[in-house]
N, C-alpha and C positions, 0 to 999 in steps of 0.2 A: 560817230562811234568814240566811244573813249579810250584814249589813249592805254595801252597796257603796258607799257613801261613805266614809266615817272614823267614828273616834271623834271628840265633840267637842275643839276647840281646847284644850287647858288648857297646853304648853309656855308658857315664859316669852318664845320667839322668836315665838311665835304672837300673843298677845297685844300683844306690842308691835308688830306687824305689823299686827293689824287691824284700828286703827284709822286707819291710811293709809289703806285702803279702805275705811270707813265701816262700818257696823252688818252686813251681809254679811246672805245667806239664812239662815233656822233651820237646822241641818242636821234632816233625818230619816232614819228608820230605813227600810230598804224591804221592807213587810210581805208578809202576802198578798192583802191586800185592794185594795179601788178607788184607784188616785191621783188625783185630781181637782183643778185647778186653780179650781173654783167651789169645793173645798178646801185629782328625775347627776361617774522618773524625774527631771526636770526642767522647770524654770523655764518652759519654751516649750512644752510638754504643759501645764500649768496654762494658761498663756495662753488654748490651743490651745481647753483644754475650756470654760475661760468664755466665751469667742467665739461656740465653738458654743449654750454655754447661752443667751447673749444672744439670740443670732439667734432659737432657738427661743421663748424667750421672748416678744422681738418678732411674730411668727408668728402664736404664740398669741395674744397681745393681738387683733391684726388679725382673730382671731376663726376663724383658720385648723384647721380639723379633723383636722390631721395626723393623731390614732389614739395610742388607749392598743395598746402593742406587746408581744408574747408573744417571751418568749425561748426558749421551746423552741422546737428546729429543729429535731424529730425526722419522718420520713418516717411514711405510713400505713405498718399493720402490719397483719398480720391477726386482732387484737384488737377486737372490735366491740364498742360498749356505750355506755352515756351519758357522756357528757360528765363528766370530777370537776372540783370545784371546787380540787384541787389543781394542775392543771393551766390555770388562769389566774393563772401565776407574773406577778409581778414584771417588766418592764420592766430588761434589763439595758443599762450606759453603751451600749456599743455600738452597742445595737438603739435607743434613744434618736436618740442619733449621724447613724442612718442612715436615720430614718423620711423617706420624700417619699414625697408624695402624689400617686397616682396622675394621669395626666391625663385619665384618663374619670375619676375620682371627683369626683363633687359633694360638696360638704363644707360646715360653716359657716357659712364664709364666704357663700357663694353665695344663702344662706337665710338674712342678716340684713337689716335692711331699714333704711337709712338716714331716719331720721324727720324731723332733722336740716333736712336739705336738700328735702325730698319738698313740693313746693306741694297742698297739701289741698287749694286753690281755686280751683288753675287751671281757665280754662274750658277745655271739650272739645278733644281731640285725638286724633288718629289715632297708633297706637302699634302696631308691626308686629313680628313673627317668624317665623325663619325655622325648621322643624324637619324632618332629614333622618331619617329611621327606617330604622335597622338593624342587622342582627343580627351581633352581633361574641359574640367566645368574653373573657369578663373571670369574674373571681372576687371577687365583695364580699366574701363569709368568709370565700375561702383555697381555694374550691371551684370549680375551673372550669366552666363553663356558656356554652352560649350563651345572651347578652342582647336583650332588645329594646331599644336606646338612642334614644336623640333627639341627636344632633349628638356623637356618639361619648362619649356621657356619660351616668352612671347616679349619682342618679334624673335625671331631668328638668330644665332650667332653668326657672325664677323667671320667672312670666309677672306682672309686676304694671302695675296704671292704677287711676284716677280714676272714679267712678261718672260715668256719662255721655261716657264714651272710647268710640273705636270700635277696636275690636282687629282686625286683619289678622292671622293666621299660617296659612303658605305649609307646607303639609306634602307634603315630597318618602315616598314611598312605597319602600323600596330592597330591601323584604322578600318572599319569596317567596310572600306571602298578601295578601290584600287586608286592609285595615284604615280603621278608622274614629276620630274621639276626640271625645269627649265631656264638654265643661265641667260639670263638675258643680256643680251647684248655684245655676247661671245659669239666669236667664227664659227665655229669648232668645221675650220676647214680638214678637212679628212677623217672626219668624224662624226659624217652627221648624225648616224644614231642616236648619240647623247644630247642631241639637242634639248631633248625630255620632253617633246610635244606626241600627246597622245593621240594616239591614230594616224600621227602622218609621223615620225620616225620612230614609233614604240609602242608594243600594250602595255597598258598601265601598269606599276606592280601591282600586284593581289593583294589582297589582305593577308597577312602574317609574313608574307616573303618580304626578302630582303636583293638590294641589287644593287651596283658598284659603278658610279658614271668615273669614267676614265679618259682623262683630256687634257689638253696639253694648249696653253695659251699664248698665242704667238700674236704678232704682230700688229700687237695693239695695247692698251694701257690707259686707265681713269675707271668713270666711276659706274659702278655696274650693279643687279642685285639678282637672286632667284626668288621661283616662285615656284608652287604648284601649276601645273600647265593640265589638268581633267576637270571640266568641265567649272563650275565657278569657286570652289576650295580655295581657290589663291586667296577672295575676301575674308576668308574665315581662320587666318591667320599665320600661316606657313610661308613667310617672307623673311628675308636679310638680304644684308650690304653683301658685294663679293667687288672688292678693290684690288686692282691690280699697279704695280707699281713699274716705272721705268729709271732705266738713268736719266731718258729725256726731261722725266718730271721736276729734278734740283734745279731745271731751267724754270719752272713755275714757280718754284719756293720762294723766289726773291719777293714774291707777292704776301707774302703769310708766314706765324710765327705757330700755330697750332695747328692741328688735321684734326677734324669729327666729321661723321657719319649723321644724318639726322631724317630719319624715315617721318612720315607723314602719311596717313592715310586715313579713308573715312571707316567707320564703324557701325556696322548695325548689328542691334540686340537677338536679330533671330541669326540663326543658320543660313547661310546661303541655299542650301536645298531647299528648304524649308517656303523661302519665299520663292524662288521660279518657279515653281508651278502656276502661280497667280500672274506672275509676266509674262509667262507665253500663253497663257488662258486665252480664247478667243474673247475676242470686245476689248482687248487689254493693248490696247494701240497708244505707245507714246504712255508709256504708266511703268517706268526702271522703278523699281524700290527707293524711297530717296533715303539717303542715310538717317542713322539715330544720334550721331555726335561723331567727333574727330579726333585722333587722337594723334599725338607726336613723341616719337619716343615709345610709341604703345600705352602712354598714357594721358589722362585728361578729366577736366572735373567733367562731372551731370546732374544736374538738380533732380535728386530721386521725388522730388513733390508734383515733378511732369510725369507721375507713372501711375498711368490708373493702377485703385486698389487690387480691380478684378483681372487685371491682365495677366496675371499671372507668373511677372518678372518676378525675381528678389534683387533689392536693388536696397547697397548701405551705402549712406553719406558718409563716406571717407576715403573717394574718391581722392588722388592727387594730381597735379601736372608737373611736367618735367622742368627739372631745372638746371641751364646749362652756366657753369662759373666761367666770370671770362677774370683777367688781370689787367688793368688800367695798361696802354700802352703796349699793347699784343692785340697781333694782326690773326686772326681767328677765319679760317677754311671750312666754310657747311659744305657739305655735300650733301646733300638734297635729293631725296629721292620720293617720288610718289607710287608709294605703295601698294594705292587704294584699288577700289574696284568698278568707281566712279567719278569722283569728284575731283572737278577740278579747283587747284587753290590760286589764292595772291597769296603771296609770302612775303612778309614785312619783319623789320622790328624795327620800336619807335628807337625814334631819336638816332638813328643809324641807317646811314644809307650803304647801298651795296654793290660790289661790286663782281659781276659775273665773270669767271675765271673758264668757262667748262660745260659743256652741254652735251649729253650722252657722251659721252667718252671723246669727243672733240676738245682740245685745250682752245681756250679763247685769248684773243685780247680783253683786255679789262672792259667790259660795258655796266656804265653807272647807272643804277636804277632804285626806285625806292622799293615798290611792286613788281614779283616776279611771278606769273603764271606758272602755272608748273601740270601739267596733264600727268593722267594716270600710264604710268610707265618709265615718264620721263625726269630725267636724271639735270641739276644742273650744281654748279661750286659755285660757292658766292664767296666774298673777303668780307670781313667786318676787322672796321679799325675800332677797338674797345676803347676810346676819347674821350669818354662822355664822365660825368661825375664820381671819383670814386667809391662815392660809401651810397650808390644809386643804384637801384635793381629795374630792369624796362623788360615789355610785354616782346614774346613773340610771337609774332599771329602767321598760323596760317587759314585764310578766309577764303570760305569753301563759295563759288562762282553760283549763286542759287539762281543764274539763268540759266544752268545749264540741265535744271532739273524741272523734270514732267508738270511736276506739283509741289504742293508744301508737305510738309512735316512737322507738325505741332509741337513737338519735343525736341527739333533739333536747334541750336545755340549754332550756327555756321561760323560763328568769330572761335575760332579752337586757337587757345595760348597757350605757350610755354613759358619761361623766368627766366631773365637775361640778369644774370645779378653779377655786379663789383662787391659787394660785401661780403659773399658768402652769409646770404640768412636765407631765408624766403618767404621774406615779408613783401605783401603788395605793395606793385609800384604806387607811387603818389605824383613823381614828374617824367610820369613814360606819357609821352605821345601820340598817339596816330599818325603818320603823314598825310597831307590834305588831299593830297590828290584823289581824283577819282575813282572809285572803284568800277570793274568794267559793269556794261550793262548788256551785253551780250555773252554768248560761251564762247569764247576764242581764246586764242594760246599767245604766245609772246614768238612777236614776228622776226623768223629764224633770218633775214637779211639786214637785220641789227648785228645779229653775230658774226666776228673773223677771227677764222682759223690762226691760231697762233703759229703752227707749223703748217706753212703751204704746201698745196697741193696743186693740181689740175685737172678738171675732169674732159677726159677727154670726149670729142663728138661721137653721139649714138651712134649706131650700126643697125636698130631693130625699134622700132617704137609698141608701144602697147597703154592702149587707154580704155579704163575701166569705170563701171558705174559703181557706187554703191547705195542701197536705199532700203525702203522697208515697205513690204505688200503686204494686204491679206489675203491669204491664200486658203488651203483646202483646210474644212471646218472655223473660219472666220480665224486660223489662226494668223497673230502679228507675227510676221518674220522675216528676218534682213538677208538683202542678194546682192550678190557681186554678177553684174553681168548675168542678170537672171537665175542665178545658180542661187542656193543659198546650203551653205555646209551640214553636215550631220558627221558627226566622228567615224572615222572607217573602221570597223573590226579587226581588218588587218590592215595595217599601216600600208600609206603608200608606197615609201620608200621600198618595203620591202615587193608590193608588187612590180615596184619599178624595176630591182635591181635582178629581181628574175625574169619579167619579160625582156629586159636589155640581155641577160645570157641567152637565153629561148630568142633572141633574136628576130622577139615580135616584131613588125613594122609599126603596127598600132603603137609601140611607146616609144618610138624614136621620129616623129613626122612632128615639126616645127610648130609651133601654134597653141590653139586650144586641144588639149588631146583627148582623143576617144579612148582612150585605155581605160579610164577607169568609170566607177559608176558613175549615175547623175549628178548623184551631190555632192562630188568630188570637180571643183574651178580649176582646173589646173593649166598653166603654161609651158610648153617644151620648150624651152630659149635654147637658140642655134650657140653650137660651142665656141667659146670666145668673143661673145657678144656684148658690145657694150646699151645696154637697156633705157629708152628713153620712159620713163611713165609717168600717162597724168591720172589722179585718181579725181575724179567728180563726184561730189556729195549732192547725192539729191533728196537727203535727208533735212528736216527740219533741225538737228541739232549737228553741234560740231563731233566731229571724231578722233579720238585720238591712233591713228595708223602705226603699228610697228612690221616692221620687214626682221624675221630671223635671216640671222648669216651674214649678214651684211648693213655697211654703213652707207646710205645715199649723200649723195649733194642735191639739194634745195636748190635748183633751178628759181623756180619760180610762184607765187601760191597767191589766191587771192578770193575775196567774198562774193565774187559776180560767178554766176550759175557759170558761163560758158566762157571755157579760152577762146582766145584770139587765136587762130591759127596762122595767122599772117605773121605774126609777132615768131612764130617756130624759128624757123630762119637762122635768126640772130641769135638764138640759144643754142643749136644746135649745131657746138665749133667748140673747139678747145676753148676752158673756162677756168681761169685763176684763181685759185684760194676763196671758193665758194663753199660754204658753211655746210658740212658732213654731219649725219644723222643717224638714228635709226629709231625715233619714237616723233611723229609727228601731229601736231593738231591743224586736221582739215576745215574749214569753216562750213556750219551751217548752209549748205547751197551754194556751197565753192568749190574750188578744185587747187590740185599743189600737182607741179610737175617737177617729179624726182630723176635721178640717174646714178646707176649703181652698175658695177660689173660683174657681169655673171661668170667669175670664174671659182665658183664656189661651189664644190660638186655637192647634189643632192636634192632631197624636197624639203624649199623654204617655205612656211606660211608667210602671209601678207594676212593683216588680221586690225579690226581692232580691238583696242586693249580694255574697252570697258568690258568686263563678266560678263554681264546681261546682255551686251550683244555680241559677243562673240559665241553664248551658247545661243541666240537664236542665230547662227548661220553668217554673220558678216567674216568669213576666211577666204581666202583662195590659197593656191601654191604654186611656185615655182618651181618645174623638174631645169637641171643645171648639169652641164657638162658629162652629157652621156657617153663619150669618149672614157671619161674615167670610171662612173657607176659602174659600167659593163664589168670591170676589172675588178669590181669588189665581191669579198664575203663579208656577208653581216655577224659579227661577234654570235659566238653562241647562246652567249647567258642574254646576248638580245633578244635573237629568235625564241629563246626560250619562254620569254615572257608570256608570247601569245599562246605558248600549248599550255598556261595554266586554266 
């Protein structure tokens, strides 16, 4: 299997790099066995043109995304085929000249984070937004579509606060479906309402309403984003950063001189509705939609001459990619997020190696790598020391994992770049690199017991164990659909939560008996965890592809994960005891016919999904939930303008 980290450090850039970050993680190799953590004319024409250059200059500095620009201006043709790499010519004066930035395009700019000025210490405040949702016809790669936007802009605006802020935002509804959004990777301990997950804490808002998530973030801090949470809308473009800041964090700055944001995710030209119907179609076993291109930043070139004539796209070549300015000699903070709906990346940039600071909201020690996996959900900081030539511009890839897809895609270009420039221009590089190493050749993720918690923890030994399947059947009328322990989800009408929290006053017994619970329908997976329970779980993939698992509400510790079909139960034992400074999570990728055994505590009242995060299986049914601490449910009313959702 190939390694998915790097080769070790041995450049000369590298080493003098890494000792600014201290001694950093071993790297290792990612075998097949157990991980265990208990183991980018005249005179006035001259004028004319340096004016312009300055200005642009200027621009850049300011950290503005303007876009590496394509000068070919040729119309689709009826030539279909992949993307060449000769046709990501050169940036010509002109098109230089002439680049602006959209004004739905998010860029940058938008996604740098003034550190500067930012009070780590103020005390609590209330910090509010406004986000109108809807669907406008825009082209991030030159492809037109309609988008789902937030305030006529794609991706999403910069939700950031303070741990211990109370966040307001006011989501106006403008779409012709109901929708939901979903903080990821926030507690919202005492509040699970607001989780935004539709059918198990909320009905969707309606079309034209408006509704106000109100939450308060404690006891946690790093890097986080929202999404749509109804059904696959997330892909279609209603995503941003939502960073949260601490005092603990001026302990990590010693590592970095800048803070940006830099979202990733893959892109397809239709609508997500549009294509599920063809996925869960009977015969359609192992056939996700494979992406049309990738974008970063929300943006990305596409060779409109991959577009048949009759397809029916409109598609202009004048496509851009994003371009991030660094200063020769400044230590540069990505924080890294995958956005997507599928795909998994390597993240690279030439000639710079990286250093991983941060994974879901976990602060790390430094781990040097060149390639860094990044699953759809998951969140990771990387350091770049900007060392490298200064009047030199380098590639940044992030390289979409095409073994993790069904099939091919004739059109898609999986090597998705962005512009790492010293100069401020955005001119192609000429001495950017690739690094040699191997790209993987399976779909697996980057093995979370390379990573250590920068601030220890301990987890302590289970109380309750639970081990779960997940896979994918044909079932009634040959349809493909994914189950957890035979079950496979369908959204409830009425959220669980709320049937939970009225048979807990009704003082049903059906929703209070420990286990698998009978309380709700069939296709509702649910676990009653005994109160106060610390939860041992293994999840088994007996799917042919990997998956990327997220748990709302809560951060796990990564026991243990590995590629062989079946744990070792002998091996329980030793893991199951108080565990030091084992790597905390909450977006995981399970291998292909493997299993990961997690540990989390269930003192988080409410119903959690367990889910995973690719779109296309998570509407065919791969959920479950966890009911938690029904000692406290019993004692709740649910918000009114919650309840009220579902009598629209």
């Amino acid at each position: 299997m190939a390694q998915n980290t790097s080769a070790e450090p041995k450049a000369a850039e590298e080493q003098k790099f890494a000792p600014t970050l201290g001694a950093g993680a071993a790297l290792g190799a990612k075998d097949g066995g157990v991980h265990s953590r208990a183991s980018r004319r005249t005179t006035y024409l001259a004028l004319f043109v340096v004016v312009v250059v300055v200005v642009l200059g200027l621009a850049l500095g300011l950290g503005l995304g303007l876009g590496l620009k394509h000068s070919n201006k040729g119309q689709p043709n009826s030539t279909a085929g992949s993307p060449s790499p000769s046709n990501s010519s050169s940036p010509s004066e002109d098109s230089q000249a002439s680049m602006v930035v959209p004004p739905w395009r998010s860029n940058v700019e938008d996604y740098t984070l003034d550190i500067a000025s930012w009070d780590f210490n103020a005390l609590p405040t209330t910090r509010e937004y406004n986000f109108t949702v809807s669907e406008i016809e825009l082209s991030p790669d030159g492809v037109f579509r309609p988008v789902v936007a937030i305030n006529g802009r794609f991706p999403g605006p910069l939700i950031r606060a303070n741990m211990g802020d109370r966040l307001l935002i006011h989501v106006q509804n403008n779409l012709p479906n109901g929708t939901a959004f979903h903080w990821h990777g926030l507690y919202q301990n005492g509040t699970n309402w607001m989780d935004g997950t539709s059918g198990i804490t909320q009905c969707p808002i309606p079309p034209g309403a408006s509704f106000t998530y109100n939450f308060t973030v404690e006891n946690q801090f790093g890097t986080y984003w929202y999404h749509t949470h109804y059904s696959t809308t997330n892909g279609d473009g209603p995503v941003g950063p939502l960073i949260i800041h601490s005092p603990d964090e001026l302990k990590m700055q010693k590592y970095y001189d800048v803070d940006q944001v830099v979202l990733i995710q893959d892109w397809y030209h239709d609508y997500s509705q549009a294509l599920l119907p063809d996925y869960l179609a009977s015969g359609s076993e192992n056939s996700e939609p494979v992406p049309d291109n990738g974008v970063i930043q929300g943006t990305n070139y596409f060779n409109c001459s991959a577009v048949d004539s009759d397809s029916g796209y409109v598609c202009e070549q004048n496509s851009t990619r994003a371009v991030f300015t660094v200063q020769h000699g400044k230590r540069y903070r990505y924080r890294l997020i995958n956005t997507g709906a599928f795909a998994t990346f390597e993240f690279s940039i030439d000639n710079h190696p990286l250093f991983v600071i941060e994974a879901d909201g976990t602060a790390t020690e430094p781990l040097p790598v060149h390639r860094l996996d990044i699953a759809v959900a998951q969140r990771y900081s990387i350091v770049v020391n900007a060392n490298q030539s200064a009047g030199s511009n380098y590639w940044m890839r992030a390289q979409m994992n095409t073994f993790c897809f069904g099939g091919p895609n004739p059109v898609l270009d999986p090597n998705v770049r962005a512009l790492i420039t010293y100069a401020n221009n955005t001119d192609e590089p000429t001495n950017s690199t690739d690094w040699k190493d191997a790209m993987d050749v399976q779909c697996v993720g980057l093995n979370s017991s390379l990573l250590t918690p920068f601030f220890e923890s301990e987890a302590p030994p289970a109380t309750t164990m639970y081990a779960i399947a997940a896979n994918f059947q044909i079932g009634d009328y040959a349809l493909d659909r994914a189950y957890i322990n035979g079950t496979s989800w369908v959204m409830a009408d009425v959220p669980t939560l709320n049937q939970a929290v009225a048979g807990l006053q009704a003082a049903n017994t059906s929703f209070t008996s420990s286990g698998v619970s009978s309380a709700f329908s069939a296709n509702q997976y649910i676990i009653d965890i005994p109160d106060y329970a610390v939860v041992d779980l293994l999840i088994t993939n007996y799917d042919e592809g990997a998956h990327p698992f997220h748990l709302h509400g809560h951060t796990f510790w990564v026991l243990a994960s590995s590629p062989d079909q079946y744990f070792d139960w002998s091996t329980y034992g030793g893991l199951n005891k108080t565990l030091s400074n084992v790597m905390r999570r909450d977006t995981l990728m399970i291998d292909a016919y493997g299993w990961a055994l997690l540990r989390f505590k269930a003192d988080n009242p409410g119903l959690w999904a367990l889910h995973c995060h690719i779109s296309w299986h998570m509407e065919a049914g791969l959920l479950m939930q966890f009911q938690a601490r029904n000692d406290i449910m019993r004692t709740w009313t649910i918000p009114s303008d919650v309840l009220e959702l579902c009598l629209a």
